[in-house]
N, C-alpha and C positions, 0 to 999 in steps of 0.2 A: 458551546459555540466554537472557539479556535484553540479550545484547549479540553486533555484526552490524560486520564489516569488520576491517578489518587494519590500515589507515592511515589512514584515514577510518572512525574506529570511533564507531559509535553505541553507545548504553546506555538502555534504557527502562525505565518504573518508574511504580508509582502504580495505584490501584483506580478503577473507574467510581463507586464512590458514597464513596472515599475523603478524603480536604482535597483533593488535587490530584492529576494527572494530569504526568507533565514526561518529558526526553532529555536524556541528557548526551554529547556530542559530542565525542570528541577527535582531536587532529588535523585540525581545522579550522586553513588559515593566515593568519597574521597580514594585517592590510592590507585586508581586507573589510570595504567600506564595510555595517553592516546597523542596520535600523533598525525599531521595531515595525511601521510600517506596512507594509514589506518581506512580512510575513505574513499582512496582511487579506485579501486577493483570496481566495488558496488555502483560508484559513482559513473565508471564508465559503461556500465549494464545497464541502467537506464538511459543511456544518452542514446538523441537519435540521430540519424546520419549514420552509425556505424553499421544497419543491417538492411538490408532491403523492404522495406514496406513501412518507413521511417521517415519521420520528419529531417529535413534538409537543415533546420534550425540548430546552429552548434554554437553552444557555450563552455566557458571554458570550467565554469564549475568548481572550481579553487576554493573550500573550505576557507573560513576566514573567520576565528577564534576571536569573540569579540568578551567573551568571559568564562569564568570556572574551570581553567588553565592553566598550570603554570608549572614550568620545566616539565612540559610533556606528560605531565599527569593532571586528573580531575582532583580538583581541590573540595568537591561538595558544597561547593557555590553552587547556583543554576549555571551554566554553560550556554551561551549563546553562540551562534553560530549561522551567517548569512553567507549567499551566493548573488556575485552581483550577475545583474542582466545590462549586457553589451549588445548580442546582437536581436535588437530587435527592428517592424518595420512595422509602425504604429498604421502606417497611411491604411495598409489592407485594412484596418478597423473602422474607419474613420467614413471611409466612403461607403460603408453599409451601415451606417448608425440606424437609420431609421427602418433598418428591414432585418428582423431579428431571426438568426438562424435556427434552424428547426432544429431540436434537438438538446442546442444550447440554454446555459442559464442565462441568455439574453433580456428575455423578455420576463422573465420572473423577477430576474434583479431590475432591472428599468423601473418595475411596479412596484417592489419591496421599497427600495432604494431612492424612489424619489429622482430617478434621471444623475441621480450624483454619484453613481457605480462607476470605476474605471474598467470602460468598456474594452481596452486593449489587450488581444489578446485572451478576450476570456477574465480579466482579471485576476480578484480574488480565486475564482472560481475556476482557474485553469489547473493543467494537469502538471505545470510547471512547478508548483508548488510541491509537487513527489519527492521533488532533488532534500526536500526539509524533512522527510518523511523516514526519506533511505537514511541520511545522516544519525536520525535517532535511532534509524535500525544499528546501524555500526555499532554504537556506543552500545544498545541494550542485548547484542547480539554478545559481544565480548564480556559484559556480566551474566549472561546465562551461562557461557561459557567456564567465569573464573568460579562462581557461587557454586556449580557441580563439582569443579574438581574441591575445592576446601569439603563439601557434604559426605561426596563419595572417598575423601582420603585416599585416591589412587590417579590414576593417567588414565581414564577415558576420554574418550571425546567429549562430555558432556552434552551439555543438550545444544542441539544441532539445528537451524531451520532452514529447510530447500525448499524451491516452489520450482516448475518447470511449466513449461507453457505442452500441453495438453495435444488440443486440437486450434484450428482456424478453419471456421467457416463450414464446423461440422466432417473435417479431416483429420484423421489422426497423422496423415505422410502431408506434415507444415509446408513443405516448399506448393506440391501441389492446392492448399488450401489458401497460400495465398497468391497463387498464380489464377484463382475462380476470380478475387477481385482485381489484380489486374488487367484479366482480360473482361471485366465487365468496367472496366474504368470506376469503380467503386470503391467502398471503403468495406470490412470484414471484420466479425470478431471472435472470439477465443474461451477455450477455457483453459485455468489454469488450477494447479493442483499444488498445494503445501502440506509439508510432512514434518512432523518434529519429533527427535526421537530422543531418548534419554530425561524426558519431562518428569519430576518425581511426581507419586500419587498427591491426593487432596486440594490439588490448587481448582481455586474456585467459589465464588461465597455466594448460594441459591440466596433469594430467590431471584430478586433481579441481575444481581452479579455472576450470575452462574459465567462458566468460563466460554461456552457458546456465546452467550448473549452478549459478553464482552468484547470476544472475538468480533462477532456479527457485527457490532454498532461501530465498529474501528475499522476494518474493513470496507464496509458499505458506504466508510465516507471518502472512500479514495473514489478518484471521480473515474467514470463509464463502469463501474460495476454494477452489474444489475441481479446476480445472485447469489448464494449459497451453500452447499449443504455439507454436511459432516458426516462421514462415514459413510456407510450405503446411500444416505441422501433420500433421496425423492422415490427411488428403486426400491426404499424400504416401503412403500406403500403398495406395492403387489407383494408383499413378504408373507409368509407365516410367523405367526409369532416364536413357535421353535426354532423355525428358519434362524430366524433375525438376533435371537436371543447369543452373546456370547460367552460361552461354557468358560468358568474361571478356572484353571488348572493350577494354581499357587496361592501361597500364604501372599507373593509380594502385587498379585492382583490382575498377574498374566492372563490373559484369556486366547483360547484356541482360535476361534475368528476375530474380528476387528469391529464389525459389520458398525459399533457405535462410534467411532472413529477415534475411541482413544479418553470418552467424556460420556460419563453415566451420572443422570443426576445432579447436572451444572459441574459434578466434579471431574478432573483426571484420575482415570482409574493405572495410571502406570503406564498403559499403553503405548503405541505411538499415534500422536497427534495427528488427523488425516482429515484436511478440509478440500471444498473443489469451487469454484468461484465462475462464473461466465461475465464475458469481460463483451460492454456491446460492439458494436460498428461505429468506431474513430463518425461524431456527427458530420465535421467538416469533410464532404467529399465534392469531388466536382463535376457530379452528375446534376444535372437543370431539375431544380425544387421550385415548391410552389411558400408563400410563406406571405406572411400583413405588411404594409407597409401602414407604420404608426402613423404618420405625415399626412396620408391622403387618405388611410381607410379602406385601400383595395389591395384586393390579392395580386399578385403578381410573381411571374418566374425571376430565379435568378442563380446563381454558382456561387459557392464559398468560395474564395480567393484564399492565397496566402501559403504558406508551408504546412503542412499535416501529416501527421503520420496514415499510410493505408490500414494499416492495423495495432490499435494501440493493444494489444494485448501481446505485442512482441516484447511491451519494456516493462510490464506488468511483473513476472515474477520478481524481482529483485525490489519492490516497492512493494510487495506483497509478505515478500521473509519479513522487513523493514515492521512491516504493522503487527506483524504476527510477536514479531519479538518484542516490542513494546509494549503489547499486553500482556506479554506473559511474564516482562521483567517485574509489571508491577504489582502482579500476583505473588509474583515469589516472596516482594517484600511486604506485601499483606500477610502472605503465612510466614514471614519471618524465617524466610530459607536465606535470605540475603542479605548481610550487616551493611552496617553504613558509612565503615573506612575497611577498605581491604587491606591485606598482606600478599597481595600478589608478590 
């Protein structure tokens, strides 16, 4: 339901236009040097307002340690941690109650939910909830990073995870792909691509836990993603199977192409990590849609109101490193690459 791992278990919680927004974390361990401003960078990666095709909607996003804390380091409590929500403008929700946006989880929650869903903003179900998402990335990103260096006994980087925004609107040159929806007064979407490198071999437990499938089901619940695929993807379906196949050149499981993305057999084979993701069309747009009114039973046109982003796949990658690192933290401590109080 609202919670994601086995040993590295996240828990999320909180409304877009509720007091706050937060993640409670367990199994996080002890010895973790973390500190609020540990969170800024990421944090301001996903904020919108700062880029063109971005919601207007700014919060100030201030991490606020409500447990598993203490003088700057993780104690191996659970660690809780919420973001309040200031500015919100409930009324845009209010005045469309009964006429559920196309696209949105309006009208699925309404039916689930018995009319008692907090409909602002999307509620539960908004994208606002990401800012709890990236927070656990921080956290799970800097133990992939400390658990390599104690493994590898030297100064690499460790294992690394980037995501970059791709294309918009089927463009690889981003400015012109989101200037198609601008000048169609519409909304546009994206694909984005994550890469992780320094991953040791074996992480992964087939058959339902294969590292794909875990990937997949943590990902695909970040909200507007609508696909997938890992390494050639979907391209591997016009493949030869020689094609496709990649030649291992080392004992340590190198292989000369990529083409499986890094993951043979639910497992990592050493590789680098190479997933790609399509991110749809931001629903709220404010082009005249057609949609039910619950109240009367007729169709009728109408416009989203409100702040939205034109295309949510500009704040996508950095919620995307965020998820990728949390399923991989708690891989690591399934195969027991990761102790449970550090020496950093």
């Amino acid at each position: 339901m609202n919670s994601f791992g086995r040993l590295f278990r996240v828990h999320i919680f909180g409304e877009s236009h509720g007091e706050s927004v937060g993640i409670c974390i367990d199994g996080c361990p002890a010895g973790l040097p973390l500190k609020v401003e540990d969170f800024l960078a990421d944090i301001e990666r996903r904020k919108g307002g700062k880029q063109k095709g971005t919601t207007p909607r700014q919060e100030a996003d201030t991490p606020i340690f409500k447990s598993g804390i203490f003088n700057d380091t993780t104690t191996g409590a659970p660690i809780t941690i919420i973001f309040e929500n200031n500015n919100t403008r409930s009324g845009d929700y209010q005045k469309q109650r009964s006429v559920p946006r196309p696209g949105h989880a309006d009208f699925v929650a309404h039916q689930k939910f018995g009319g008692f869903e907090d409909f602002r903003g999307g509620g539960h179900f908004s994208g606002r909830l990401t800012v709890c998402l990236v927070a656990a990335g921080v956290i799970a990103k800097k133990l992939l990073a400390s658990s390599s260096h104690r493994e590898l006994k030297s100064q690499t980087p460790g294992i690394t995870v980037k995501a970059d925004l791709l294309e918009i609107g089927g463009e690889t040159d981003l400015e012109k792909g989101l200037q198609k929806a601008i000048n169609a007064k519409d909304s546009i979407g994206g694909i984005v691509e994550c890469r992780v490198s320094g991953l040791p071999l074996g992480l992964g437990e087939p058959f339902f836990d294969s590292a794909e499938a875990l990937l997949a089901h943590a990902v695909m619940s970040i909200p507007a993603i609508r696909g997938i695929e890992f390494g050639t993807g979907f391209a591997a379906a016009r493949m030869f199977g020689s094609e496709h196949n990649d030649a291992i050149v080392d004992m340590e499981g190198k292989t000369r192409s990529n083409h499986a993305g890094g993951i043979v057999g639910g497992i990592s084979n050493g590789n680098e990590l190479v997933f790609r993701i399509a991110v749809k069309p931001t629903s709220s747009t404010p082009k005249i849609q057609e949609t039910l009114n619950w109240e009367t039973g007729a169709i009728e046109s109408f416009s989203v109101k409100g702040r939205h982003d034109l295309c949510i796949a500009l704040r996508v990658p950095v919620v995307l490193e965020a998820v990728t690192a949390f399923v991989l933290a708690d891989l690591m401590m399934l195969s027991q690459k990761m102790p449970r109080v550090l020496n950093t």
